[in-house]
VMD Tcl script that builds the backbone (N, CA, C; Angstrom):
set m [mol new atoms 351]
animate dup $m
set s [atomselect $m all]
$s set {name element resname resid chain x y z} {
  {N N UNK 1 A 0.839 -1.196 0.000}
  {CA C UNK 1 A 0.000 0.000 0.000}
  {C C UNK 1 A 0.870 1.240 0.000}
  {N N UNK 2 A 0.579 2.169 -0.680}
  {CA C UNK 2 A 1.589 3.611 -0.986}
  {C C UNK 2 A 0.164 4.932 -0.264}
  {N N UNK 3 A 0.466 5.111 0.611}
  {CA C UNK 3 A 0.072 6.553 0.881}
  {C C UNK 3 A 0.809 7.987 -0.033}
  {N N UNK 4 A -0.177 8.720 -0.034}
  {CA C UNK 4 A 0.447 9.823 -0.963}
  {C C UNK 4 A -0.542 11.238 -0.054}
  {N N UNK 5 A 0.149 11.783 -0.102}
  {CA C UNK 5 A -0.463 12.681 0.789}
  {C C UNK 5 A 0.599 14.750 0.178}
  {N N UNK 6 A -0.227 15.109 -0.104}
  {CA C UNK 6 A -0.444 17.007 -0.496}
  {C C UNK 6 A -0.270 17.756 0.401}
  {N N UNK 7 A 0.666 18.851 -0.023}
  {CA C UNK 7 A 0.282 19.471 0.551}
  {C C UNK 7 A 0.539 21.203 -0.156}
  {N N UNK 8 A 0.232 22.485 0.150}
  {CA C UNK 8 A 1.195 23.485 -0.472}
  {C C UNK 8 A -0.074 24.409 -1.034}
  {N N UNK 9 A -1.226 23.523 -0.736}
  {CA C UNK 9 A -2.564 24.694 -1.465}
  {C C UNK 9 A -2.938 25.682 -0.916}
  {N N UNK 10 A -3.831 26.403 -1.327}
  {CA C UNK 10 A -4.364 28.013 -0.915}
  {C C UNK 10 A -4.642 28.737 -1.737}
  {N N UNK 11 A -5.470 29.672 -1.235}
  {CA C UNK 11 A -5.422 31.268 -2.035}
  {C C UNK 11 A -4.737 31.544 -2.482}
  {N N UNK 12 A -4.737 32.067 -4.001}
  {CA C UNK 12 A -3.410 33.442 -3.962}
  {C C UNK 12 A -3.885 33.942 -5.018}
  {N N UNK 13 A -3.695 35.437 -5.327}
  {CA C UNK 13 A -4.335 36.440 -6.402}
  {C C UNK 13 A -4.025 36.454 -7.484}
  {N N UNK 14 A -4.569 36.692 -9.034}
  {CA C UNK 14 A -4.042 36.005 -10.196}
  {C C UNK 14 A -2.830 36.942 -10.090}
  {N N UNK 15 A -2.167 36.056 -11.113}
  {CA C UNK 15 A -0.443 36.195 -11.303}
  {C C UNK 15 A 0.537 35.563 -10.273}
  {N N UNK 16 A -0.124 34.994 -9.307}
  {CA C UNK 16 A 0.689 34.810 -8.046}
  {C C UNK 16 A 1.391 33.673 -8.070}
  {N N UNK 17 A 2.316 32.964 -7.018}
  {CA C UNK 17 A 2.653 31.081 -7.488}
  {C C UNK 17 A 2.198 30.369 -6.070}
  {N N UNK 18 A 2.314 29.485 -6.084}
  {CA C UNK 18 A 2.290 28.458 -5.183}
  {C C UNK 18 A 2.952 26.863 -5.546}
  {N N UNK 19 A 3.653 26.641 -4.193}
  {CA C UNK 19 A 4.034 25.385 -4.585}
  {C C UNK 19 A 3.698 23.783 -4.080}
  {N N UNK 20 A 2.988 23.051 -4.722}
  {CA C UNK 20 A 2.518 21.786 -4.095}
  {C C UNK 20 A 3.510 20.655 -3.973}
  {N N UNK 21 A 3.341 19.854 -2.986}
  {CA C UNK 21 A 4.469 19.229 -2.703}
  {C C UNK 21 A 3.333 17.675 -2.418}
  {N N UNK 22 A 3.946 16.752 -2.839}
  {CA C UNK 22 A 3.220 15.534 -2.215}
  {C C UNK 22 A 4.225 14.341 -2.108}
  {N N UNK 23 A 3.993 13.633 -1.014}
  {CA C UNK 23 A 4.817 12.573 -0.427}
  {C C UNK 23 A 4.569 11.084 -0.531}
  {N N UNK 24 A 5.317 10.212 -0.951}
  {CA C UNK 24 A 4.685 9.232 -1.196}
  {C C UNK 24 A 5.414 8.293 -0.052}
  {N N UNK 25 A 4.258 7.424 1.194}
  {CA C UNK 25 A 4.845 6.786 2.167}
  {C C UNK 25 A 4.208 5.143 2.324}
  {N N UNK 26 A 4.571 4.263 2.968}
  {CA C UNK 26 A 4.033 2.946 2.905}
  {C C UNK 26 A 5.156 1.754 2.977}
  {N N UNK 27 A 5.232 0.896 2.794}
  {CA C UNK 27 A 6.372 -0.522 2.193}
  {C C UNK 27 A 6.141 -1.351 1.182}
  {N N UNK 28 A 7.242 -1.365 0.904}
  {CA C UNK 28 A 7.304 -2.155 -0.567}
  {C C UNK 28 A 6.945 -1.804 -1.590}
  {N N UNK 29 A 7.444 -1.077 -1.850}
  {CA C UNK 29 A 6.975 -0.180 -3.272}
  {C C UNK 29 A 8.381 0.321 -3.647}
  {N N UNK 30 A 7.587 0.471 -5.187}
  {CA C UNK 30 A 8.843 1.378 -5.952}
  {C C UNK 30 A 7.834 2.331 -6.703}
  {N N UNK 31 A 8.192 3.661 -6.968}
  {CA C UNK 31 A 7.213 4.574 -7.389}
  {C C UNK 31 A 7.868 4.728 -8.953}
  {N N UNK 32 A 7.117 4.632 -10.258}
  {CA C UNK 32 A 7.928 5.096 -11.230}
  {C C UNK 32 A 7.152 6.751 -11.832}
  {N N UNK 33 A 6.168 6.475 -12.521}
  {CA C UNK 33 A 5.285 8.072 -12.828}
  {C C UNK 33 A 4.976 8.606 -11.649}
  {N N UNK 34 A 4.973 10.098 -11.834}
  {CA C UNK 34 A 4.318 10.567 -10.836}
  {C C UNK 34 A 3.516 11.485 -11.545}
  {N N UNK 35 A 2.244 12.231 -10.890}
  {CA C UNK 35 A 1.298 13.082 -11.665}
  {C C UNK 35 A 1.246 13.844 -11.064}
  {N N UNK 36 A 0.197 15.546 -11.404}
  {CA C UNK 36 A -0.836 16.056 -10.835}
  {C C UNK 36 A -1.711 16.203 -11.682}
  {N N UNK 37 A -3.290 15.597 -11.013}
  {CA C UNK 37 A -4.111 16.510 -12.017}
  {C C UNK 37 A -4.603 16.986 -11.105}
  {N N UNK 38 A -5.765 17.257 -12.067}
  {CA C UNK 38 A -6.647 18.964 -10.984}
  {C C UNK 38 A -8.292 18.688 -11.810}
  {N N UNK 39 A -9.179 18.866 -10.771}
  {CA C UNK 39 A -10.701 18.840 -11.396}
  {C C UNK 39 A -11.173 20.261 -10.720}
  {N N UNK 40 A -11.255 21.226 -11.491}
  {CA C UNK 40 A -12.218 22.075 -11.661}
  {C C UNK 40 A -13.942 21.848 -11.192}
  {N N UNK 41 A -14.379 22.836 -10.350}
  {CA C UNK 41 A -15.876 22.240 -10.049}
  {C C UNK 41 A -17.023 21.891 -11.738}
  {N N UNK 42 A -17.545 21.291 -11.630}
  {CA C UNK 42 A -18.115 20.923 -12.869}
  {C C UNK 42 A -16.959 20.374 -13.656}
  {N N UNK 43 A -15.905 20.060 -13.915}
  {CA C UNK 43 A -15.855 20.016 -14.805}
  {C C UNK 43 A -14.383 18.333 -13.975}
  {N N UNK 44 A -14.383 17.312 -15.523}
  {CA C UNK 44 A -13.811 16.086 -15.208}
  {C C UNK 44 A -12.618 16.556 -14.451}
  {N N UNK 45 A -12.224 15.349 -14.121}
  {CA C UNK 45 A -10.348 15.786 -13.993}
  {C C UNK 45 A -9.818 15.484 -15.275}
  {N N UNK 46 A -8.427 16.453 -14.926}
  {CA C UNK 46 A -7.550 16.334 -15.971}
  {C C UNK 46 A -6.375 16.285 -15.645}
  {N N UNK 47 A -5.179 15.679 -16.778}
  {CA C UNK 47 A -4.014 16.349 -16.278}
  {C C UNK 47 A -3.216 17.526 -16.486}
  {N N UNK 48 A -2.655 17.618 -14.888}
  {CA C UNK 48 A -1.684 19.180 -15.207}
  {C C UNK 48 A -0.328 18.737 -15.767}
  {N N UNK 49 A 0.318 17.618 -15.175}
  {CA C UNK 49 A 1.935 17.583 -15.356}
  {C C UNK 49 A 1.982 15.997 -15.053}
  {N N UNK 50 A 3.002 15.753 -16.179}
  {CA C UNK 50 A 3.661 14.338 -15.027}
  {C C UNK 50 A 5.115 14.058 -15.713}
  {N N UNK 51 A 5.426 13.325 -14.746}
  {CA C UNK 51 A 6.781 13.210 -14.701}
  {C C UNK 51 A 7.185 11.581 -14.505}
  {N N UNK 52 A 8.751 11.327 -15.182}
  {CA C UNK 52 A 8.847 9.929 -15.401}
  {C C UNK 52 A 9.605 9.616 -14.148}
  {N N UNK 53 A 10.111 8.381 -13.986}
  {CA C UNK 53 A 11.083 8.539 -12.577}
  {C C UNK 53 A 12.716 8.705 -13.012}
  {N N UNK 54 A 12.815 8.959 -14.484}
  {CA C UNK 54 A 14.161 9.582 -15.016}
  {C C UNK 54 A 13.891 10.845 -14.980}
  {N N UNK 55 A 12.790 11.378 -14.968}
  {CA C UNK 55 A 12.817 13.073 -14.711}
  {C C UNK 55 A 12.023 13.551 -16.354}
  {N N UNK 56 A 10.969 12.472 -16.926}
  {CA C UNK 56 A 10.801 12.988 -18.728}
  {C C UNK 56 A 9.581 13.504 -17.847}
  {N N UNK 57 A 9.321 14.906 -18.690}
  {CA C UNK 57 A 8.050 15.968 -18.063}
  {C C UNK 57 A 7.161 16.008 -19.680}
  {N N UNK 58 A 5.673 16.222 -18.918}
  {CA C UNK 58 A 5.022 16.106 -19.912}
  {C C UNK 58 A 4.295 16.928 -18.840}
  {N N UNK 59 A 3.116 18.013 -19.773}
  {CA C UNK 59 A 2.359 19.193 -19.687}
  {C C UNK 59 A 0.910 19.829 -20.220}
  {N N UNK 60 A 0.124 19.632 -19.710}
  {CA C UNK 60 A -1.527 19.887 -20.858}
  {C C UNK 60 A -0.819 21.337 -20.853}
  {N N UNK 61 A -1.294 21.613 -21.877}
  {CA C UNK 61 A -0.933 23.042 -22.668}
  {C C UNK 61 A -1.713 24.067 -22.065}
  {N N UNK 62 A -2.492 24.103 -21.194}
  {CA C UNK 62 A -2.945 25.097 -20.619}
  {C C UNK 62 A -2.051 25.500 -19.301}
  {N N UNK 63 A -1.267 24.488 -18.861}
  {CA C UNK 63 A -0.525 24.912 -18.003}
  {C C UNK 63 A 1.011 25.058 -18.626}
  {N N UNK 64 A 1.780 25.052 -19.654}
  {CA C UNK 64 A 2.965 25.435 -20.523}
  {C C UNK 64 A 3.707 26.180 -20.031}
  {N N UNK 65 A 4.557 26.508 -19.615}
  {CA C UNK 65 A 5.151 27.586 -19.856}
  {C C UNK 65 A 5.243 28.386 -18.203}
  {N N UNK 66 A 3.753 27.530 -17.481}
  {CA C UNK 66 A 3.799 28.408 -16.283}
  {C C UNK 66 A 4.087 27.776 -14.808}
  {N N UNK 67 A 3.525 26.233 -15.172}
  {CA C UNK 67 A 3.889 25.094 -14.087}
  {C C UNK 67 A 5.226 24.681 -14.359}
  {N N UNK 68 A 5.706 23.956 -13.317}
  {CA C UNK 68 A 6.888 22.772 -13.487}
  {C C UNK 68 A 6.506 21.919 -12.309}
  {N N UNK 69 A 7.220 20.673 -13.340}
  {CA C UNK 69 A 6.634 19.552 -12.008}
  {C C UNK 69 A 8.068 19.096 -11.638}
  {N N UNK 70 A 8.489 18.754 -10.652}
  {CA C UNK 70 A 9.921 17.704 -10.702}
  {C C UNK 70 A 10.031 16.888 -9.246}
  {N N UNK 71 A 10.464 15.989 -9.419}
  {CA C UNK 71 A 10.638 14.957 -7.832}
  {C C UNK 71 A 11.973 14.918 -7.375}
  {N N UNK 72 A 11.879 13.937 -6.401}
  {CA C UNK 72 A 12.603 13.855 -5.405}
  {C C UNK 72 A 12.776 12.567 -5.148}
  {N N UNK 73 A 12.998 11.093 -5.884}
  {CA C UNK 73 A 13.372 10.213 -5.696}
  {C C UNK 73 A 13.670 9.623 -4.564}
  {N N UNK 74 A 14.550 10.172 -4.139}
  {CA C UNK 74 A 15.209 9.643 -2.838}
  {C C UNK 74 A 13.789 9.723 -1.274}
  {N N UNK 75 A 12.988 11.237 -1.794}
  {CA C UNK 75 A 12.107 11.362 -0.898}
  {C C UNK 75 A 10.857 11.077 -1.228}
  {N N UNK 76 A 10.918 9.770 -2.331}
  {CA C UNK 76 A 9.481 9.899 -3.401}
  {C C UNK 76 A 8.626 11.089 -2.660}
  {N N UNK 77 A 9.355 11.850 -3.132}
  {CA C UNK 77 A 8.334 13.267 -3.323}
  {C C UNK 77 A 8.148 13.610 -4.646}
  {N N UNK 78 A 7.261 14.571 -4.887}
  {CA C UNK 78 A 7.167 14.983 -6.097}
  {C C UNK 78 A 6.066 16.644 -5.714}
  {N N UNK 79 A 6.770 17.665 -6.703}
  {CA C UNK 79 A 6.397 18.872 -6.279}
  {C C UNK 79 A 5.868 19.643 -7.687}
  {N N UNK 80 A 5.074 20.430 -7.713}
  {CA C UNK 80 A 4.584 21.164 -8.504}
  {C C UNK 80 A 4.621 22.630 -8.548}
  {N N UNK 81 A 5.195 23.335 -8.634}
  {CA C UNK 81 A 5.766 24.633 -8.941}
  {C C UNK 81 A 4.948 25.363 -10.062}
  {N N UNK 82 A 4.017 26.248 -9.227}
  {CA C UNK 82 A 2.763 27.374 -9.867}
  {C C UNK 82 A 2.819 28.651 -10.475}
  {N N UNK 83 A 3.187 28.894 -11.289}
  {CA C UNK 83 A 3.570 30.826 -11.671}
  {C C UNK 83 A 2.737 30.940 -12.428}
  {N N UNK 84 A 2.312 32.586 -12.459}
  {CA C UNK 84 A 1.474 33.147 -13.165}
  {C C UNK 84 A 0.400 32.736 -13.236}
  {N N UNK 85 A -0.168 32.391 -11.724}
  {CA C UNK 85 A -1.725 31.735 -11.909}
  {C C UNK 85 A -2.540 32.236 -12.408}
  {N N UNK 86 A -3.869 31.558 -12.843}
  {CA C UNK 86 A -5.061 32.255 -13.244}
  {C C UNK 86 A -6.345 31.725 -12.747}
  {N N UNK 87 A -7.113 32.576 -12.500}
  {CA C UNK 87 A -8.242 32.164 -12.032}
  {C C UNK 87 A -8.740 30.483 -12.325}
  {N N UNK 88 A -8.730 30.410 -13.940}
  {CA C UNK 88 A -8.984 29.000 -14.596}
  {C C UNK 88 A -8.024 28.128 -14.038}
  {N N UNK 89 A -7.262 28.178 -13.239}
  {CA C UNK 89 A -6.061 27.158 -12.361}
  {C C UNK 89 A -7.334 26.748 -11.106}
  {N N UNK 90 A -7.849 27.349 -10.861}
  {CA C UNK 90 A -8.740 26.964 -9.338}
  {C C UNK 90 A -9.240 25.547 -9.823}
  {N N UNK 91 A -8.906 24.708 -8.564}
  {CA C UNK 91 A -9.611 23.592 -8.964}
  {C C UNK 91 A -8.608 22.570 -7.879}
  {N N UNK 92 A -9.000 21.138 -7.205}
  {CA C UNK 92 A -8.004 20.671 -6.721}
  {C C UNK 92 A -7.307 19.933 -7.105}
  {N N UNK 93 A -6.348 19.712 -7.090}
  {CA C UNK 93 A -5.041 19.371 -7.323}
  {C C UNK 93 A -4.865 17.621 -6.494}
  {N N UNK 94 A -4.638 16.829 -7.331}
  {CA C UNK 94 A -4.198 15.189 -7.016}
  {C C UNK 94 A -3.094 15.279 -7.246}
  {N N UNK 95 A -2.712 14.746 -7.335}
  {CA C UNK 95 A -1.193 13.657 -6.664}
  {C C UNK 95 A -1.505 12.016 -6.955}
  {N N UNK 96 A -0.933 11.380 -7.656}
  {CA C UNK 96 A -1.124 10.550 -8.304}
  {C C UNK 96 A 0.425 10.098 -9.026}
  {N N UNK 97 A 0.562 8.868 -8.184}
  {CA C UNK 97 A 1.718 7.673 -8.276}
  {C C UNK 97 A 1.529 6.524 -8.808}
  {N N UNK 98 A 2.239 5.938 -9.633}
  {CA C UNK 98 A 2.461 4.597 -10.647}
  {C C UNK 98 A 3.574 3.799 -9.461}
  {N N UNK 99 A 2.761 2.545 -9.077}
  {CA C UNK 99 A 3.959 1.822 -8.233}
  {C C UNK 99 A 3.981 0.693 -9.014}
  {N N UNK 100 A 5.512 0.347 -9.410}
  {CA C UNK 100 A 5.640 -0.548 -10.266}
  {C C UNK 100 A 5.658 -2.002 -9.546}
  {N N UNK 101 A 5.754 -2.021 -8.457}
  {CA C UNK 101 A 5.834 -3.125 -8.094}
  {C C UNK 101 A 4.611 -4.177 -7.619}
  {N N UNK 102 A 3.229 -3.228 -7.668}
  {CA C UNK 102 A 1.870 -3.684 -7.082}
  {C C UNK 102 A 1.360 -3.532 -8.539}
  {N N UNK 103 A 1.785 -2.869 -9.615}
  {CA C UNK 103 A 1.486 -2.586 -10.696}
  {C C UNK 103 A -0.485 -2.011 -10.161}
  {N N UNK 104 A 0.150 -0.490 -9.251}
  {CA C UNK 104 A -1.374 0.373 -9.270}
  {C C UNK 104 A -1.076 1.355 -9.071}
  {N N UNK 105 A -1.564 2.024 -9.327}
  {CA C UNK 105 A -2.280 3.566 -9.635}
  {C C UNK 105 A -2.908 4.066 -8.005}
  {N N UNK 106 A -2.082 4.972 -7.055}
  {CA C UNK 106 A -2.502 5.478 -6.216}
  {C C UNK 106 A -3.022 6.923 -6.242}
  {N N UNK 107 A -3.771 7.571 -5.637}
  {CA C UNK 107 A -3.873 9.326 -5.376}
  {C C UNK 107 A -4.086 9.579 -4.017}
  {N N UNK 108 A -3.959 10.911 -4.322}
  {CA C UNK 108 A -4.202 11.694 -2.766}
  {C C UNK 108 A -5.159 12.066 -2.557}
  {N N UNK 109 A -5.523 12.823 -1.284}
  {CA C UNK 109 A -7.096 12.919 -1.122}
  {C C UNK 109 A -7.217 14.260 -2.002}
  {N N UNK 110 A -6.325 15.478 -2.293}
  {CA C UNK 110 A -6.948 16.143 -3.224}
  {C C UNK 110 A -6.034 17.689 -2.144}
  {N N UNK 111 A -5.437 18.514 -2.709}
  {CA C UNK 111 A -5.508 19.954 -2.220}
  {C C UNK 111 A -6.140 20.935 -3.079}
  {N N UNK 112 A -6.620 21.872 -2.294}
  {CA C UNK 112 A -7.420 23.169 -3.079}
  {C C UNK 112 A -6.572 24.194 -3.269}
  {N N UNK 113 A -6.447 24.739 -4.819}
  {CA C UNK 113 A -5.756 25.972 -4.962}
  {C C UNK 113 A -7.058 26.760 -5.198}
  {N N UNK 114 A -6.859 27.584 -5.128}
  {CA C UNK 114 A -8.326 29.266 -5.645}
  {C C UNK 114 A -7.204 30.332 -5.695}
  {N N UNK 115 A -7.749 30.962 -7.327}
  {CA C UNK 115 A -6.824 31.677 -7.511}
  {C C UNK 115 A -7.939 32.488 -7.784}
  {N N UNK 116 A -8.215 34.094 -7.073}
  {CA C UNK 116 A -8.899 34.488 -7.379}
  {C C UNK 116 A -8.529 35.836 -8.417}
  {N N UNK 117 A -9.035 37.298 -8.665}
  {CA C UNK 117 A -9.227 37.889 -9.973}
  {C C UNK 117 A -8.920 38.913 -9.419}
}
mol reanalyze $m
mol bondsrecalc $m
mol representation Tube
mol addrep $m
């Protein structure tokens, strides 16, 4: 079993950053992907970022240019780095780990960013 647990959300006014951080804890595991997505009220989840456990980054194009995602191996952590928010960023934020060794798909319970206008 892999616990994954968020943290780093909040308020902050458009243009602003914030940084999410999530931890991955438990035994016997090896973590290889790591994610974030984010569901907007109404609307599905999606993804923001993910990352390989060599460090390959991949990005929905609405966040380009303004997120970065990168981990921490040693601390299966994995962090998400926010600039130039925008209102359309509000929404919460998962955390979501590939453990290769149970071959499953874990998440977190979810943090809230609100970026307001």
């Amino acid at each position: 079993q892999v616990q994954l647990v968020e943290s780093g959300g909040g308020s902050v006014q458009a243009g602003g950053s914030l940084r999410l951080s999530c931890a991955a804890s438990g035994s016997g595991f090896s973590i290889n992907n790591m994610a974030w997505y984010r569901q907007a009220p109404g609307k599905p989840r999606e993804l923001a970022a993910r990352i390989t456990s060599p460090g390959i980054t991949t990005y929905a194009d609405s966040v380009k240019g303004r997120f970065t995602i990168s981990r921490d191996n040693a601390k299966n952590t994995v962090y998400l780095q926010m600039n130039t928010l925008k209102p359309e960023d509000t929404a919460v934020y998962y955390c979501n780990a590939y453990d290769e060794w149970s071959f499953m798909y874990y998440w977190g319970k979810g943090t809230l960013v609100t970026v307001s206008s």
